[in-house]
LODOSE-576057 format. One record per residue (C-alpha): x, y, z; residue in one letter. Coordinates in pm, whole numbers, plus 32768, in hexadecimal, padded with zeros to 4 digits. Example, Ala and Ser with C-alpha at 12.3 -4.5 7.8 and 13.67 -1.06 7.14 Angstrom:
84CE7E3E830Ca85577F9682CAs
END
This chain:
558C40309617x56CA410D9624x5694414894D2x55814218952Ex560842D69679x563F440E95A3x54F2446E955Ax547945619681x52BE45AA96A8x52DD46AE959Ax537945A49496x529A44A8953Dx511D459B9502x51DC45D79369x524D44559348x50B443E593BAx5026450792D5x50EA449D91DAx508842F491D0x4F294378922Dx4F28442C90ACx4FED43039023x4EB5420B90BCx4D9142DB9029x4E4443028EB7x4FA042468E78x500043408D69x4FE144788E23x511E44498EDEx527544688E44x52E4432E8D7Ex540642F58E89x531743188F93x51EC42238F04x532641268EB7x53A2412E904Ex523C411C90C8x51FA40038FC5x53423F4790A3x54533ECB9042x54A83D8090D1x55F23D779171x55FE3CF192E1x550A3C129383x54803D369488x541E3E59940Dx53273F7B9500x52554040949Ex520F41C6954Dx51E2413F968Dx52FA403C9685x51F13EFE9635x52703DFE9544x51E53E1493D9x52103D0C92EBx52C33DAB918Fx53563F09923Ex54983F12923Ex555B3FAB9377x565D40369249x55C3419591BCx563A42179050x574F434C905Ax564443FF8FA4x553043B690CFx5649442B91CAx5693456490F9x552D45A4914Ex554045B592B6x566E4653928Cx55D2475C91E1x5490474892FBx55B5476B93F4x562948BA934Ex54B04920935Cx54AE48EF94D1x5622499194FAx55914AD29456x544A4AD59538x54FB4AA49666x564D4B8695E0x55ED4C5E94F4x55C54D7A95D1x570F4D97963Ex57694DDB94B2x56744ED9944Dx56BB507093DAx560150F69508x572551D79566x56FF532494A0x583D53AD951Ex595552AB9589x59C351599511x590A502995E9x59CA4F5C96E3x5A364E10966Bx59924CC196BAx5A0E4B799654x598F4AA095FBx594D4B3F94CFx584B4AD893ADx59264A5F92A8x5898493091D7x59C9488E9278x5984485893B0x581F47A19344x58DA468D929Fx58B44742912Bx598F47FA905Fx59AA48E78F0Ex596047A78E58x580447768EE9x57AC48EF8E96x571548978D54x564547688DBFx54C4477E8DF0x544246E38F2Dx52FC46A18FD9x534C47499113x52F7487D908Dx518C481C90A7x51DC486B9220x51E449F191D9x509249BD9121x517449B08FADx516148B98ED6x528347C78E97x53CD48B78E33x552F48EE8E35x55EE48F38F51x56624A6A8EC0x550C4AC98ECCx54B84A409015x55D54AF990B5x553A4C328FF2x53F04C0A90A9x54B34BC1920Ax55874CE291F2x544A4DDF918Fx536D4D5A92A4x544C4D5693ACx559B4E03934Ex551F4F4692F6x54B7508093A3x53ED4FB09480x54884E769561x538E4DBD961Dx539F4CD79730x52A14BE19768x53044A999775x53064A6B9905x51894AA09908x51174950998Ex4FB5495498CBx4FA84896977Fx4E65497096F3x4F564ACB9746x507F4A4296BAx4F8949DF9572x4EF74B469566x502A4BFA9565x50E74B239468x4FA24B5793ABx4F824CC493B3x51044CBD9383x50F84C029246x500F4CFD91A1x50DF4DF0909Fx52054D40915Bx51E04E379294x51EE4F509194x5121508E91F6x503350C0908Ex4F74522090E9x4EE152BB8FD2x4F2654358F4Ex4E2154EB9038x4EC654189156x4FEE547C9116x4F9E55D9910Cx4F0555B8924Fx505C553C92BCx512F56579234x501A575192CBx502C56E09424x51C956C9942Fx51D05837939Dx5104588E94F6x51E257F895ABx530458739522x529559C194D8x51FF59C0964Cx5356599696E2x53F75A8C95DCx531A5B8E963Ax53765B7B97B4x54C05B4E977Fx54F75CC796C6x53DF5D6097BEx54515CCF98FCx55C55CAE98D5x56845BEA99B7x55035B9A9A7Cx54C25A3C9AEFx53F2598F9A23x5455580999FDx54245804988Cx53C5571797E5x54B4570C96D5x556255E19637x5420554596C6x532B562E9618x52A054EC956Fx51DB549696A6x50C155C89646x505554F694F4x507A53A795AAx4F67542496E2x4E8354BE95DAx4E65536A94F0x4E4D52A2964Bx4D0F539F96AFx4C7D539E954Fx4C915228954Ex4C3351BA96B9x4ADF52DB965Ax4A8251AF9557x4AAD50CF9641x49A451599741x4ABB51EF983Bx4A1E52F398C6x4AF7538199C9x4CB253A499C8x4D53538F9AD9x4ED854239AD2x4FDC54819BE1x514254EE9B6Ax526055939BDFx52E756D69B86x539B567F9A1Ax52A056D39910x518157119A00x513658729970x514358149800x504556F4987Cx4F7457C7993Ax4F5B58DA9814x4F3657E996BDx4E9056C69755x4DA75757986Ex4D7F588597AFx4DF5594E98EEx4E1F5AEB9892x4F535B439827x4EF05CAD98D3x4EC55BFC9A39x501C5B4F9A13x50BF5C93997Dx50145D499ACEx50C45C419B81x52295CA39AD6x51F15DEF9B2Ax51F65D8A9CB2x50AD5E359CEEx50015E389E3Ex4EB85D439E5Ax4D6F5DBA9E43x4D205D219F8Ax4DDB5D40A0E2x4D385BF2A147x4E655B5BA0BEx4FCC5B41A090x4FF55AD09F30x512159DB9E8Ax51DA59FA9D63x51345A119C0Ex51C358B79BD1x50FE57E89D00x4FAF58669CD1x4EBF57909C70x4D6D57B19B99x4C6C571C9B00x4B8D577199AEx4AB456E198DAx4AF05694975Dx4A5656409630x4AD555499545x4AEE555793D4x49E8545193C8x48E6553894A6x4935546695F6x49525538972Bx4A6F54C69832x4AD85534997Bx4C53557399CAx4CE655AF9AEDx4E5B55BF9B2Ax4EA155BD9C81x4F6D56B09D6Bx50CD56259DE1x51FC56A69ECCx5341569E9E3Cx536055349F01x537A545F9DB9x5268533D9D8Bx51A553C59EB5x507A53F89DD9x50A952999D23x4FE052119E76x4F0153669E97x4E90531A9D0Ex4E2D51BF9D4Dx4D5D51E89E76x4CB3531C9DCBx4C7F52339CABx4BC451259DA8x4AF652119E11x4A6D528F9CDAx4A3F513A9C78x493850C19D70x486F52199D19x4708519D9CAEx471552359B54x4860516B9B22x47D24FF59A91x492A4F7D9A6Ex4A554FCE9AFCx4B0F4FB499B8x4A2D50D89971x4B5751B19A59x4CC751AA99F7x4E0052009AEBx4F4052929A22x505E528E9AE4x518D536B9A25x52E652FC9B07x545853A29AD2x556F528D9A72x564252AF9B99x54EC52C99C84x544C51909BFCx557C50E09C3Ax55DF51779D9Dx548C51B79E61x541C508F9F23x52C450F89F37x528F50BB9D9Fx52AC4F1A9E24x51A94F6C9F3Ax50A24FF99E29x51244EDB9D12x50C84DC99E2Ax4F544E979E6Cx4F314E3C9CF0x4E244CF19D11x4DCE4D489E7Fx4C994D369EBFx4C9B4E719FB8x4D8A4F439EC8x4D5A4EB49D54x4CF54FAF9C34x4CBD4EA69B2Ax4E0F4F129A87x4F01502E9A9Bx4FCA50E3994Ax50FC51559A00x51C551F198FEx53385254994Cx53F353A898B7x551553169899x5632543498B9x575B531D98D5x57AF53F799F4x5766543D9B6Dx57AB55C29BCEx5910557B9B84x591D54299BA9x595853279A75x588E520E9A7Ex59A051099ACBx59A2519B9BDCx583A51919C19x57DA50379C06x583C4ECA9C05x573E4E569B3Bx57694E3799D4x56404F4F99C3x55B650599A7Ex54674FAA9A39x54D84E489ABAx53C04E619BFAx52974E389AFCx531D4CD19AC6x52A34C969C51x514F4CA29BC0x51C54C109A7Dx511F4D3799C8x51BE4D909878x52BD4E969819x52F24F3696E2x5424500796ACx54145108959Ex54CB51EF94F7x545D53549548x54E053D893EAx53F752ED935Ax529E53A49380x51CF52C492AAx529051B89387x5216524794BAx50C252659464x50A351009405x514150A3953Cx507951589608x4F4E50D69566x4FB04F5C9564x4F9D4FB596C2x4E644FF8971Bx4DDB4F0E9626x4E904DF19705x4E0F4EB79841x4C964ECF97E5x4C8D4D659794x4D524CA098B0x4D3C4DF8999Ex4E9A4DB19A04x4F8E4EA79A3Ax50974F1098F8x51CA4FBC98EAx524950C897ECx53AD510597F4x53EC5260974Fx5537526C9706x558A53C596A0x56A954E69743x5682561C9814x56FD570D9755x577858179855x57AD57CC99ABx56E157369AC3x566258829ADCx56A659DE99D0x57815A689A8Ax5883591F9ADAx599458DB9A18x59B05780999Ax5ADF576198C4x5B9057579A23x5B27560F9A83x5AD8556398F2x5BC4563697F1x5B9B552996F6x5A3054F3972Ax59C756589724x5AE356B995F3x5A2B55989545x58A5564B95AEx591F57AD951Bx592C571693F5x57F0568D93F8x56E956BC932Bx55A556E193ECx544D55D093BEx538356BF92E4x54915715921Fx54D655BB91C0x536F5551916Fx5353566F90BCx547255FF8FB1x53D654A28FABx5286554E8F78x533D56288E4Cx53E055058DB5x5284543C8DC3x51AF55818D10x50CF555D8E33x512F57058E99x51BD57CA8DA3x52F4589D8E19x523B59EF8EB0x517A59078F97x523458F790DDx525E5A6F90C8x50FB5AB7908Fx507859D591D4x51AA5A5A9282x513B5BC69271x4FB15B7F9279x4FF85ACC93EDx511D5BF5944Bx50225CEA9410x4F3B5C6394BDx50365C7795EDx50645DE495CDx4F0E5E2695DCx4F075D709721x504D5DEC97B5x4FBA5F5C9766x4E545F1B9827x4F085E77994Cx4FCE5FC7998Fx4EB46066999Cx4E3D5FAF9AB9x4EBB60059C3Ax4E885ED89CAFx4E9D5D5C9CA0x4D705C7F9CB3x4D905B129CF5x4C865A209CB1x4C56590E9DA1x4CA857BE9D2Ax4B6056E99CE1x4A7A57EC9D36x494B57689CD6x494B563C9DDBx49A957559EE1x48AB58539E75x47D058249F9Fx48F3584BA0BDx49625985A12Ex4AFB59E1A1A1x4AB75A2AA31Dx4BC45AA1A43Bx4C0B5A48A594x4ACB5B00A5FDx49F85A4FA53Dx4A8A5922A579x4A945926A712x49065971A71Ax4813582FA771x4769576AA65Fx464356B1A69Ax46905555A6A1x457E54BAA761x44C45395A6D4x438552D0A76Fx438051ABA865x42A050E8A785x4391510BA645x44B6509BA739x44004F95A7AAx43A34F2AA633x44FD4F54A5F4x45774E8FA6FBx44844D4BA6B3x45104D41A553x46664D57A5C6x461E4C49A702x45894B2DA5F5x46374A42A531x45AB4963A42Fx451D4836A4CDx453D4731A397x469B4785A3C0x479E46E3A4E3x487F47CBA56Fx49D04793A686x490A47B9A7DEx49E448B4A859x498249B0A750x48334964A744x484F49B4A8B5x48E34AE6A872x47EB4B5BA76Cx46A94B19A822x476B4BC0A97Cx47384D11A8BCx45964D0CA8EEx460D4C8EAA76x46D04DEAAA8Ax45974EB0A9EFx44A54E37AADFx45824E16ABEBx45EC4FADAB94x47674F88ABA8x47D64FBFAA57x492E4F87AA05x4A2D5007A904x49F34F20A802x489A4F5BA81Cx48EE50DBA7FEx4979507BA6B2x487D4F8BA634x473150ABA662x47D551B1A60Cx481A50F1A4A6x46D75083A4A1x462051A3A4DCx46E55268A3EAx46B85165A30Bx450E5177A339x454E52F2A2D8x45A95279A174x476052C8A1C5x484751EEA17Dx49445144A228x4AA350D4A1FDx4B8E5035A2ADx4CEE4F91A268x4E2D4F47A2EEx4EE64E1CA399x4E2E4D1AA443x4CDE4E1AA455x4BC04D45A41Dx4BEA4C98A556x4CAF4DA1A5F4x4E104D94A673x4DC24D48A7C6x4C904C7CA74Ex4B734D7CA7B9x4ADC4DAEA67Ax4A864C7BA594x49C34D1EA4B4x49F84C04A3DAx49904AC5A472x49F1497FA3A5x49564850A3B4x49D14738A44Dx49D14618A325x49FF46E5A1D6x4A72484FA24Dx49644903A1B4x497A4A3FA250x48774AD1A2E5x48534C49A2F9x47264CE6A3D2x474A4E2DA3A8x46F54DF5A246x457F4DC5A2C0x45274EF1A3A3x441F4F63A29Cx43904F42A142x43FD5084A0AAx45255095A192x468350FEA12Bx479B504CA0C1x48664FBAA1C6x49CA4EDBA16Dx4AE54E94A22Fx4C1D4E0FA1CEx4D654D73A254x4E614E36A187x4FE04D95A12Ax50DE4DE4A22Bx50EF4F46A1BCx50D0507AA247x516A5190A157x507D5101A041x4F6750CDA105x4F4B5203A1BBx4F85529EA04Fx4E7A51B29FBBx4D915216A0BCx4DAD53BAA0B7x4D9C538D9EFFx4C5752BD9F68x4BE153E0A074x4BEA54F29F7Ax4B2254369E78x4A2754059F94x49AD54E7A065x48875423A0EAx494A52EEA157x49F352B8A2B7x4B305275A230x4C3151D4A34Ax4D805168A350x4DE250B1A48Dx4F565058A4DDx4F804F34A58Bx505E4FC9A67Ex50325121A68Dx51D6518FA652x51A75094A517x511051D8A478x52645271A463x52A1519DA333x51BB526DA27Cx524B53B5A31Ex524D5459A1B9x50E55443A156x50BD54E0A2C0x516355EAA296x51655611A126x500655DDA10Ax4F4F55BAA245x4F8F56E6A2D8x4FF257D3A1D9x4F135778A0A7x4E0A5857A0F4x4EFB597CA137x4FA859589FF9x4EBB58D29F25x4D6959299F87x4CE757DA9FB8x4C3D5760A0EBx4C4F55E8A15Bx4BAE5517A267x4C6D53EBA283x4C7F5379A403x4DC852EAA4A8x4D9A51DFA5C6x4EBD51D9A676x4EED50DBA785x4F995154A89Bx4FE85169AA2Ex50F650D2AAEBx50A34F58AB63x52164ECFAB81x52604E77AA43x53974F2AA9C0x54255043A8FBx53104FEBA7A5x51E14F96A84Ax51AB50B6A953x51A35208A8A4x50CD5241A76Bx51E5538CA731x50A85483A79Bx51B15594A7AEx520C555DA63Cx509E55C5A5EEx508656CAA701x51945761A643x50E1578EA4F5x4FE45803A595x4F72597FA530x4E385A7AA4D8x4D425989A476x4DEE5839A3B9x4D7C573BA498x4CD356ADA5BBx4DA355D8A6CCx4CFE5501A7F1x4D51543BA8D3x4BFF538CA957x4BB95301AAD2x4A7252B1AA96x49BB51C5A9B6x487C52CCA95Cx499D53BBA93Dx4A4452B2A81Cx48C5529AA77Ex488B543FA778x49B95476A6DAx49915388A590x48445418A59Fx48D45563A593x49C05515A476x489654FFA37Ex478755BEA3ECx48175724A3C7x485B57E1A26Dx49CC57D2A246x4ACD56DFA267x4C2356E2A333x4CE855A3A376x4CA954F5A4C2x4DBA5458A589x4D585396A6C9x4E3C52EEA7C6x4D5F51B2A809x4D8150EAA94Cx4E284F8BA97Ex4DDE4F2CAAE8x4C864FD4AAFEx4C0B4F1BA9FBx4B844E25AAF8x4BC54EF9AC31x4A984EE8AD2Ax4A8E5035AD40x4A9850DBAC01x49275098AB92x48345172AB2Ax46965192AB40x4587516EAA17x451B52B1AA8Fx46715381AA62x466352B7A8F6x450F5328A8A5x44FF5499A951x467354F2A9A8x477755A8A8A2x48D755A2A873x49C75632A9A7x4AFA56ECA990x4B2F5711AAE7x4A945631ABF2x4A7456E9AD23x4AB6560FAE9Ax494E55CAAF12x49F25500B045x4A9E55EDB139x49D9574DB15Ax4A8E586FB0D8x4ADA593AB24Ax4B6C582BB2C0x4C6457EDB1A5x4DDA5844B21Ax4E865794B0E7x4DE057A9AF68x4E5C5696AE9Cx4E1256DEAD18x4E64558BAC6Ex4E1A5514AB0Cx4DDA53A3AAB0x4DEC5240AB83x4ED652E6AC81x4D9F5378AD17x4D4851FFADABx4E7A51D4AE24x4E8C52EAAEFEx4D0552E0AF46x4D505160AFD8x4E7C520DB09Ex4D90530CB10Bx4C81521DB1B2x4DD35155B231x4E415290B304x4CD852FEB337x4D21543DB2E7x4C0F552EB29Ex4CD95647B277x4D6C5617B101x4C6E5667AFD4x4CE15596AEA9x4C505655AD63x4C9955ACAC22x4CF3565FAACFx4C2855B0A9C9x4C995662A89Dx4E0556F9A89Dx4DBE5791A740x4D1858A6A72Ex4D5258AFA88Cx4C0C58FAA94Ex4CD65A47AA0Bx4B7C5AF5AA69x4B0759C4AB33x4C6659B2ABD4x4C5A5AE7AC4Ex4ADC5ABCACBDx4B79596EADA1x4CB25A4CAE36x4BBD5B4EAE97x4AC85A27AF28x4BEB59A2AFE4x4C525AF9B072x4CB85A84B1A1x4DE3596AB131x4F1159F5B15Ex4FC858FDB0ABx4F7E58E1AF2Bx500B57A8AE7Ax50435701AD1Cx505E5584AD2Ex50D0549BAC18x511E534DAC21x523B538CAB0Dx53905435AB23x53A055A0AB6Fx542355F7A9F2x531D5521A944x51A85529A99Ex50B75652A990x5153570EAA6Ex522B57E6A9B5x50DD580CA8FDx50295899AA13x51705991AAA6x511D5A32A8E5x4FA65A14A8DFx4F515A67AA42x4FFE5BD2AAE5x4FB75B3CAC40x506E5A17ABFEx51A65AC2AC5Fx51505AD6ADD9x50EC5944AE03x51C75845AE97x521E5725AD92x51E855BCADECx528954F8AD0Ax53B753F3ACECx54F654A8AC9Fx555D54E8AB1Ax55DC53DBAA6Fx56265379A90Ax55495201A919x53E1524DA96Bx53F05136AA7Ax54E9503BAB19x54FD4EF5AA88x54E84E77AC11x53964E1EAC7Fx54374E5EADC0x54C84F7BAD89x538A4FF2ACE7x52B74FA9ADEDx53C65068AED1x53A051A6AE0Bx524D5185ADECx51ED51A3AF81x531452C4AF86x523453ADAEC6x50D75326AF77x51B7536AB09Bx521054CDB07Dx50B15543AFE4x502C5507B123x51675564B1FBx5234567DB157x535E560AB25Ax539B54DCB16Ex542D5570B06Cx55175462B028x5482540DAEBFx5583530EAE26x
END
């Protein structure tokens, strides 16, 4: 049986194939392989494939027979290998890897070289030389293109790519036109970045060049995925290349990015504008084959892979449109930097969304622009991994690494790619690899940091050029050519660089307009007045039947089915709770034909179990979602628990909010500081995008928080972080007391005409607190609150006015009753942002005669809204602050010394002597 311990699955699959031919016709096998299947007889056992005895095999296999696997072996060597000895490097030698290739170290040698063999049936040859097997090997996967593959754990992948592989040896074979094509689209690109570069000396542009080959690479991929039935592209990239992209792929006016050169003011003051290289846009284009297909490149801070997450939710969202019948039908490109792709943690979150229920896209191209450099950082320096593409092995999605030089290469590449993605809708990765040929931006110097590189890069010939002598030396252009197309596209330039300084003024268009054509950008004015959010008694009670009955074929834990039916107990019993807040406001948005949306950690039965919108059942865990049945012609409703994410998540979920307008779309942390993981999308996106872009977004934030005891990361949901972002009009924050409050303000959130992101500081305690219940009437007739006024103590007997925000309020409302004191009005902020000021001043003139005017929070004095209120509110400056003490934690880690702290500030709201605060 030793005999045998060589021979790995690979030999194993080619050794079966092999005496599978030999059993259906003897003499189509090689003589030296019909004569050791025919056995030889020498030793009494001999096993067969699976290590049975068989009469007349013998356990001693022919040199030639083991020359074969040797040569299978050296097969396998340059599947798994060969990438590590390709010529993808256009301008430096490659690192050394050992071991190397050479026949050698397969058990052959120069002698072998001239011997045919079978195994070169596995490359889909015929029998051959070894010389001419090696041939094939090198082509297909020593050339300008090194693939790795051979991880992938699925036999039918591994069997498609060899396939496709095999064919003209992984040779690109485009014909004359093509190649044309080719040539046409790298002039643009280089003659693009030309053009700037002698117009706009010394500018920041991020060029594109020693990359330039990614322009004919995108438009193959869009001609291509067209036949394919891809309607709509999907792309988000950082700043290197963007404006070539967004000028000779989306077919973006050179006149509005020459506008944006010139540093022109915007057309409208609604806005603050970003660099020419972060805007987004989206256009639609027709294929050479007459196909029509949306593209929309998405806007994107200088934060690098950001938009990776932003792209794939928009990408979801467009996907479960009704006119989209598959979601193949919708393709995400994801365009990463080297040194990004490698560094940014958040490109693992969005790999590990890939086959997520919640977060998959049916397959992402992610294609990096490989510069070999980070700002001034080499890559050695940049990475442990082998390459900067190593995280799309987590999915074990395949990467190509090509030679950027090599444009016909490219092309192929990028093509091989999406054919791989639009039939196992798995993600694939392109690795560009290509130079930057000035520094990280026009005006750096680079030869400070890489001398030899960037000596070696001035003498570089540039993409175009090069295909443009291989062109020449084919007699596919004749030598005028390149000047011809160069001038016809320069021209073209000058035309638009002359109409753009004509114009005063620079006019940005909004990024997916059409889905936003029916919302209108509002300010705080408009956003402060009341919307009508009231809804009948009879829907809610339609609502809450559905949402109160499980199936009854179907056994369920008793405690949940307990919990479920309790919900029709609280509707006639009219003491509606918070979850209930949550479940009809869903569902009646959901009977007005919106969506809904929600994901993040542990939210289908909620954190603090108040939720379970998905019920499972008991025996199989078939989960059973209610809200799914408020109505025939209802909306869509999903929820999801997301991976313990929240940068990607929260990311995910504001991509999926701007494709969707009409959806609830919610994000809940499950702690409400947990949210701080994702602080860039909040402040690179959250509140800012609309400023800078000019794109509204209505994705909500639950944030659990209020101080219960439980340390430093479970009190404080950071509400002074937000209050802090907070200007003009970006954004709505509240902090809810009451459960009708809770329901009125998701109602809110989709029934005006404009969108603003929502973030809500959502209780813990009063989740089941006896006290924080609402009516069906102030569902069915009430509207959202920004302020509740005190309806308890009458207004002339008031001495102290408490304004308050959040849980707090029952705190010192229970201290209150404790004390019986009926001279303290508690009024509670409900929304801190935009801060209802007019009603505030309506209470302090109600409450004319307290003489004592307070702030309470439960949090430290530096954290909390109140800093919030002393900027937002000018007679903030005159009230006494009840609050614990600054500190640098949010709370103790003590219970004790929680609780301590806790009474201090109850304390000295209702007895300014006290003003101990620890």
């Amino acid at each position: 049986m030793d005999k045998f311990s060589f021979l790995n699955a690979a030999h194993t699959a080619y050794f079966a194939e092999l005496y599978d031919q030999y059993l259906e016709n003897p003499d189509s096998v090689e003589p030296s392989w019909r004569a050791f299947f025919q056995g030889y007889d020498f030793g009494s056992e001999n096993y067969g494939l699976d290590g049975e005895i068989i009469e007349g095999v013998s356990t001693q296999i022919p040199e030639h027979v083991q020359k074969e696997f040797q040569v299978v072996k050296l097969i396998e060597g340059y599947r798994n290998r060969g990438h590590l000895f390709t010529k993808t490097n256009p301008v430096r030698a490659r690192r050394k890897y050992a071991p190397t290739l050479a026949i050698e170290n397969f058990g052959l040698s120069e002698s072998d070289l001239d011997t045919t063999f079978s195994a070169g049936e596995i490359l889909g040859l015929s029998s051959m030389t070894l010389r001419n097997i090696i041939k094939h090997l090198e082509s297909i996967y020593c050339d300008s293109i090194g693939i790795e593959y051979m991880y992938i754990r699925k036999p039918e992948e591994i069997q498609w790519i060899q396939n496709k592989l095999n064919i003209n040896d992984n040779q690109p074979k485009f014909s004359n036109e093509e190649k044309k094509t080719i040539l046409k689209k790298l002039n643009e690109a280089v003659s693009f970045e030309n053009f700037l570069h002698t117009k706009y000396v010394g500018q920041k542009r991020f060029s594109l060049e020693g990359n330039e080959s990614l322009i004919p690479a995108l438009d193959a991929m869009i001609e291509k995925a067209a036949d394919y039935g891809v309607k709509e592209f999907v792309m988000g990239m950082a700043h290197r290349g963007r404006l070539s992209t967004l000028t000779n792929i989306f077919g973006k006016s050179a006149k509005d990015i020459f506008s944006e050169f010139d540093g022109k003011d915007y057309e409208e003051e609604v806005f603050d504008g970003d660099v020419k290289y972060h805007l987004g846009w989206t256009s639609d284009r027709e294929t050479n084959s007459g196909k029509r297909i949306n593209l929309s490149i998405a806007p994107n801070p200088s934060h690098l892979e950001t938009v990776g997450a932003v792209v794939e939710g928009i990408t979801r969202a467009k996907q479960e449109k009704k006119e989209i019948e598959d979601a193949s039908q919708v393709l995400p490109i994801v365009v990463h930097g080297d040194a990004a792709i490698a560094g940014q943690g958040l490109v693992y979150e969005v790999v590990q969304m890939a086959q997520l229920d919640g977060y998959k896209t049916n397959g992402t191209v992610h294609i990096v622009v490989n510069n070999q450099i980070g700002f001034t950082t080499n890559y050695l320096d940049g990475r442990s991994s082998t390459y900067c593409t190593d995280v799309g092995k987590v999915t074990l999605s395949p990467v190509l690494h090509v030679n950027a030089d090599d444009a016909e290469a490219v092309v192929h590449a990028i093509l091989f790619a999406l054919d791989f993605r639009m039939e196992f809708k798995r993600d694939v990765f392109i690795d560009l690899l290509g130079y930057r040929k000035y520094g990280h931006n026009e005006g750096d110097e680079p030869k400070f940091t890489q001398p030899l590189l960037y000596k070696a890069i001035s003498k570089h010939s540039n993409p175009r050029d090069i295909y443009a002598e291989k062109l020449l030396s084919e007699n596919v252009i004749d030598k005028d050519h390149v000047k011809k197309i160069e001038k016809e596209y320069k021209d073209k330039l000058e035309e638009n660089l002359e109409d753009s300084r004509k114009e005063d003024k620079t006019v940005i268009t909004a990024f997916m307009e059409e889905q936003w054509k029916d919302y209108k950008s509002v300010d705080e004015k408009e956003m402060l007045k009341t919307i009508d959010t009231t809804v009948s008694k009879s829907t809610l009670k339609d609502i809450t039947k559905t949402i109160s009955t499980l199936p009854e074929n179907k056994k369920f834990i008793r405690k949940i089915q307990r919990l479920v039916e309790s919900r029709q107990t609280m509707f006639d019993e009219d003491r509606l709770d918070w979850a209930m807040a949550e479940h009809l406001a869903y569902g009646t948005l959901l009977k007005e034909g919106f969506g809904v949306r929600i994901s993040g950690q542990d939210v289908e039965r909620g954190t603090f179990s108040h939720r379970h919108a998905v019920v499972k059942v008991e025996d199989s865990e078939e989960e059973i979602v209610l809200l799914k049945n408020v109505a025939e012609e209802q909306g869509p409703f999903s929820i999801y628990n997301s991976l313990l994410s929240e940068y990607g998540v929260v990311g995910f979920d504001y991509g999926y909010a701007m494709a969707s307008p009409k959806t609830l779309t919610i994000w809940e942390a499950q702690f409400g500081d947990f949210s701080n993981g994702a602080q860039i999308m909040i402040d690179q996106y959250i509140s800012s995008g609309e400023d800078k872009w000019k794109t509204q977004n209505g994705l909500v934030m639950l944030l659990p928080h209020g101080y219960e005891g439980q340390g430093a990361e479970h009190s404080s949901g950071r509400m002074e972080r937000y209050l802090q972002l907070c200007a003009k009009d970006n954004m709505y924050v509240a902090d809810c007391t009451t459960p009708a409050n809770m329901f009125h303000l998701l109602r809110r959130q989709m029934l005006t005409n404009f969108r603003k992101p929502l973030i809500v500081f959502t209780p813990k305690s009063l989740l089941r607190h006896p006290k924080v219940v609402s009516t069906v009437e102030e569902f069915a007739t009430g509207s959202f609150q920004m302020l509740i006024d005190d309806e308890q103590v009458k207004a002339n007997k008031a001495k102290t006015l408490v304004f308050v925000t959040g849980k707090f309020y029952y705190d010192l409302d229970e201290e209150r009753e404790n004390l019986k004191r009926e001279d303290v009005a508690l009024v509670r902020i409900e929304q801190l942002f935009p801060l209802p000021t007019e009603q505030m001043n309506e209470v302090l003139k109600k409450y004319k005669n307290a003489d004592d005017i307070v702030w309470a929070q439960e949090e430290p004095r530096n954290m909390g809204a109140y800093g919030h209120i002393l900027m937002n509110f000018e007679g903030a400056k005159h009230f006494r602050i009840a609050s614990r003490r600054p500190y640098g934690s949010p709370a103790a880690g003590s219970s004790v010394r929680s609780k301590m702290r806790h009474k201090e500030v109850i304390d000295y709201v209702f007895d300014k002597s006290k003003n101990n605060q620890r």
